[in-house]
N, C-alpha and C positions, 0 to 999 in steps of 0.2 A: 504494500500500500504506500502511494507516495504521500512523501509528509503532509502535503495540505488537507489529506484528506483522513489523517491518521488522529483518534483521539489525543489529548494531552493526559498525564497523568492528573487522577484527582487531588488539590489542593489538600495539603496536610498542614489545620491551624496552626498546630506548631515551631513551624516552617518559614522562615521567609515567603513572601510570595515569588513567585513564578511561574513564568509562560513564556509561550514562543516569542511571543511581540517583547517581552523585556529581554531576552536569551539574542534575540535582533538588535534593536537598539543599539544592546551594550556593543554588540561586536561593529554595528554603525559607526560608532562614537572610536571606538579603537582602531578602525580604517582610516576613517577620515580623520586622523588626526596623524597617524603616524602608519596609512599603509597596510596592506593585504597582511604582508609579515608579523603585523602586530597581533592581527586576530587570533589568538588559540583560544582553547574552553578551559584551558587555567585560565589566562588574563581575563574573562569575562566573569567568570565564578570570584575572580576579589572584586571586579569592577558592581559582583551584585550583592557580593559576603553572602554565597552559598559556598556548600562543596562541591566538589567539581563531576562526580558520580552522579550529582542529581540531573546535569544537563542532560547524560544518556537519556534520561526518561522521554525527553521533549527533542533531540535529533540526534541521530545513529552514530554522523560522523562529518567532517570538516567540510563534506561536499552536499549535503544536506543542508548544514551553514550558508554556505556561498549563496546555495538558490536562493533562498529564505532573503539571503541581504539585496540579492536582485531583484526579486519580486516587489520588495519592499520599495526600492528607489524607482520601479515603475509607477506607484501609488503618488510621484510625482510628475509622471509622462501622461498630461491628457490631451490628447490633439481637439483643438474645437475649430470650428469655420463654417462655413457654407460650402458643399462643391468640395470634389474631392481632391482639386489644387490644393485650397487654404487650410485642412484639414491635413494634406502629406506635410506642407512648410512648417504647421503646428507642432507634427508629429518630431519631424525635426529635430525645432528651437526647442522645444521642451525638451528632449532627448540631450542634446546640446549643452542645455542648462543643467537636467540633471548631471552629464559628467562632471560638470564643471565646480558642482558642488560638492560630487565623492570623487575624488579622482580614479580611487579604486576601480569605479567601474567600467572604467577605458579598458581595463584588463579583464572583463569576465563578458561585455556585451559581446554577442553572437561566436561566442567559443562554448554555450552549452544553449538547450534548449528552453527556453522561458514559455513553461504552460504553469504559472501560478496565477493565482485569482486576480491581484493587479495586474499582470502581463496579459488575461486573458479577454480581459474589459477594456486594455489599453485597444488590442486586437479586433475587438467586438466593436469598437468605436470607427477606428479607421475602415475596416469594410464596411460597415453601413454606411460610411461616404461615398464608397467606390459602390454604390448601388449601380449608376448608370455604365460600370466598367464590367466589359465581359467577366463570367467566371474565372475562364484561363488564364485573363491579364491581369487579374487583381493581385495574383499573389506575387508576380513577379514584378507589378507595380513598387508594391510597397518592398520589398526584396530590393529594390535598386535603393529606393530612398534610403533605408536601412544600411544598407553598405555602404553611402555615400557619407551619410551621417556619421556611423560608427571611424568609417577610416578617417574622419576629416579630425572628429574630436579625438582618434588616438595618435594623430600628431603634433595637435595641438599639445595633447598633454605631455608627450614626448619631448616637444620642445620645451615645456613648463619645465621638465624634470631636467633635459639638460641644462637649462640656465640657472636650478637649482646648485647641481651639481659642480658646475665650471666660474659661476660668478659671469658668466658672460651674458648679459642682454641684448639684443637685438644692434643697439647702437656701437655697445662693445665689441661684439662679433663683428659688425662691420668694419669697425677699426683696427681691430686684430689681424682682418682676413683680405681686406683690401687693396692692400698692395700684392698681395698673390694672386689677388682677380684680373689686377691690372697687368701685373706681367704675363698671366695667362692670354686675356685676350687681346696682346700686341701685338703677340705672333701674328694672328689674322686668320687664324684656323679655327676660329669659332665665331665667326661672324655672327649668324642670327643668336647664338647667346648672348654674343655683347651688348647685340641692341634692345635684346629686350631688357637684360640687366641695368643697361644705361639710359634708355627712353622710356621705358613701360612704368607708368604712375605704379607706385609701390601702396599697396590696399594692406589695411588692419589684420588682423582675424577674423574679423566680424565681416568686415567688407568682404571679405575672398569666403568665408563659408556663402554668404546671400551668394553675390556671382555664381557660384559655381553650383549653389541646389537652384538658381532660375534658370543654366542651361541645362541641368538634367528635368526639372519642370517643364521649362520649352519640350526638350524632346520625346517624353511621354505624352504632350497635348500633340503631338505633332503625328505621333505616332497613332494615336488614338483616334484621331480625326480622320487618318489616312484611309 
């Protein structure tokens, strides 16, 4: 029986309280503060002053955890809109924003499968948008948005964590890396990099996620229409 559907043990007054939703939390709070690495069912069991034997009751084991804490940051992924465009963009920026709050979760979206009750509503939500989108193309609809999302926000975070790492920021890096762009592109053997390097308006984060979910938007309406 998979956990969402599996009873909790009965509360023992004597007991501290406990359930899956605080067993969650806590490991939340232990992620996002310092990282996947930090989550174990010791650290959670002082972070609730249980013993750490009582967790088995409420999940089997550390990959029972993980879902449990994805499910959870989906309860903050609700796509709303009209039209099943503003309803993907939603689906998105919410997405988006949630990693941007666990960072953790750069690391577990679409490397396992999300059928938990929040993931399944979040799911329930965006196909009743795609109402007017064939059967066939719905899934591979939202399958592209999905992977466009997840890779943009795990570079995002990627970059967050190298510049955690090296002290270098974006302006730093340029200043570090610069003269080795410049000598590279003198030779002349890499023309169309140079110029886009050198001409092309350099966009935020924010700017280059919008850009780049309107040309894959464009081309789903495109496709669709066809």
């Amino acid at each position: 029986m998979v956990v969402w559907e599996r009873p909790e043990p009965p509360e023992r007054p004597a007991l501290a309280p406990l359930s899956r939703e605080l067993i969650v939390r806590a490991a939340i709070r232990l992620a996002d503060a310092d990282g996947l690495d930090a989550v174990s069912l010791r650290k959670i069991a002082t972070a609730l002053d249980v013993g750490p034997m009582r967790l088995y009751g409420y999940i089997e084991n550390k990959e029972e955890l993980l879902d449990l804490m994805v499910d959870a940051a989906h309860a903050e992924i609700r796509p709303v809109g009209d039209g099943w465009r503003e309803v993907l963009r939603s689906l998105a920026d919410a997405m988006r924003r949630a990693v941007h709050r666990h960072e953790w979760l750069a690391d577990l979206l679409g490397g396992r499968p999300q059928l938990g009750p929040h993931a399944l509503a979040t799911a329930e939500a965006v196909m009743a948008a795609l109402g007017d989108v064939s059967v066939d193309a719905a899934m591979p609809v939202v399958s592209a948005v999905n992977a466009y999302t997840i890779g943009a926000v795990r570079r995002e975070i990627a970059e967050r964590r190298a510049e955690r790492a090296t002290g270098l920021d974006e302006q730093r890096w340029q200043a570090t890396l610069g003269p080795y762009l410049t000598r590279a592109f003198a030779g002349g053997n890499l023309p169309a990099l140079a110029t886009v390097v050198r001409d092309a308006v350099h966009l935020d984060a924010d700017e280059t996620f919008r850009m780049g979910l309107d040309f894959l938007l464009d081309g789903i309406e495109a496709r669709l229409s066809g």
